[in-house]
C-alpha positions in Angstrom: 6.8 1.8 -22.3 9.3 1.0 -19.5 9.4 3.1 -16.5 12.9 3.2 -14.7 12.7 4.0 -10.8 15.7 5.6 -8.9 17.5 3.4 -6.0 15.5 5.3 -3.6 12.1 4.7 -4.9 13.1 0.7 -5.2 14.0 0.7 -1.9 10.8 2.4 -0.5 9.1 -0.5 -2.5 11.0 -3.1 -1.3 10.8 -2.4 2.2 7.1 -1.9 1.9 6.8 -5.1 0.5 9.0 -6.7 3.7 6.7 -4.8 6.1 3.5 -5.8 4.1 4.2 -9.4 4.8 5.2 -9.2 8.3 2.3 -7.9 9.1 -0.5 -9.1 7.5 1.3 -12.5 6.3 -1.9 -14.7 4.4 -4.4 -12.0 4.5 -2.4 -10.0 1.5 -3.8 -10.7 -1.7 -2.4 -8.5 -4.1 -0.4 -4.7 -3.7 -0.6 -2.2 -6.5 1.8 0.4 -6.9 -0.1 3.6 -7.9 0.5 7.7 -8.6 3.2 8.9 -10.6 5.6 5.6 -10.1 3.2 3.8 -12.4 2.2 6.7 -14.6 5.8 7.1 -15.9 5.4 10.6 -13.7 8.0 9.7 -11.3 10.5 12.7 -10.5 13.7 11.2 -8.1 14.1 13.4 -4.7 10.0 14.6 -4.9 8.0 11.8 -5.4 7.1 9.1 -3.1 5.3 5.4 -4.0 1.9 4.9 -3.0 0.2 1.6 -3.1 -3.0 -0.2 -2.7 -3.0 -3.3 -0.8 -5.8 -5.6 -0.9 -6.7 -8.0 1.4 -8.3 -11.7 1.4 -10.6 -10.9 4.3 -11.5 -8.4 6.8 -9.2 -6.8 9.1 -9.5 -7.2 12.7 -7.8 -5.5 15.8 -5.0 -7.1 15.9 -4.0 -6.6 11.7 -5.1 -2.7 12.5 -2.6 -2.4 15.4 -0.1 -4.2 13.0 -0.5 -1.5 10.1 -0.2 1.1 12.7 3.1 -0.3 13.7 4.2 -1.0 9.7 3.7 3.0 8.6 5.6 4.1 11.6 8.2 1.4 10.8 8.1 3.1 7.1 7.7 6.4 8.0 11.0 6.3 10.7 12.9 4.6 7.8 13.3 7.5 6.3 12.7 6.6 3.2 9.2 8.6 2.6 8.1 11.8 4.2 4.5 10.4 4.2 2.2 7.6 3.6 -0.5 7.4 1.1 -1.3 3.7 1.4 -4.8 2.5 0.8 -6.4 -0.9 1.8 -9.2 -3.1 0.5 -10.8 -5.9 1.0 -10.7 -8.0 -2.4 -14.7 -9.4 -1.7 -17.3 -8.4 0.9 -19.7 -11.4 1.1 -21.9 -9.1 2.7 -22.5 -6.5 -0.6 -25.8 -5.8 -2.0 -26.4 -3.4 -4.8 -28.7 -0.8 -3.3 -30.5 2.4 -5.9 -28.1 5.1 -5.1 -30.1 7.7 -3.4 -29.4 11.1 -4.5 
């Protein structure tokens, strides 16, 4: 099934995309589009894109204070009336499989 975005919602991705690699340049690995643009669920003038952008390594102070500066960039566009964007970090080195405790 194809899914056909309005002008609006291709611009709000587009831009995102710009301002993604501004600001974190190398350390973007991958960005998903998520919610009701890829669920087919997309209504024009309500719904907004939400992604999930994962990244090759951990974030430091100065990506953090980029961010920061990228959503109020996207958020001023005035393109979306908020910002539901989630980050990750594609492998922690670091992770160990514990027994949940309950």
């Amino acid at each position: 099934m194809v899914h056909v975005l309005d002008v609006a919602a291709r611009a709000a991705i587009d831009r995102y995309l710009e301002l993604i690699g501004q600001a974190l340049g190398g350390a973007c690995a991958g960005i998903y589009l998520t919610g009701s643009a890829a669920l087919g669920d997309w209504l024009p003038g309500r719904s907004d894109p939400d992604f999930r952008t994962v990244t090759n390594r951990s974030l430091d102070e100065a990506d953090l204070d980029a961010l920061a500066a990228l959503h109020e960039q996207y958020l001023r566009c005035g393109i979306r009336s908020r910002d539901d964007t989630g980050y990750m970090r594609r492998v922690d080195p670091g992770y160990q499989r514990l027994q949940p405790r309950w």
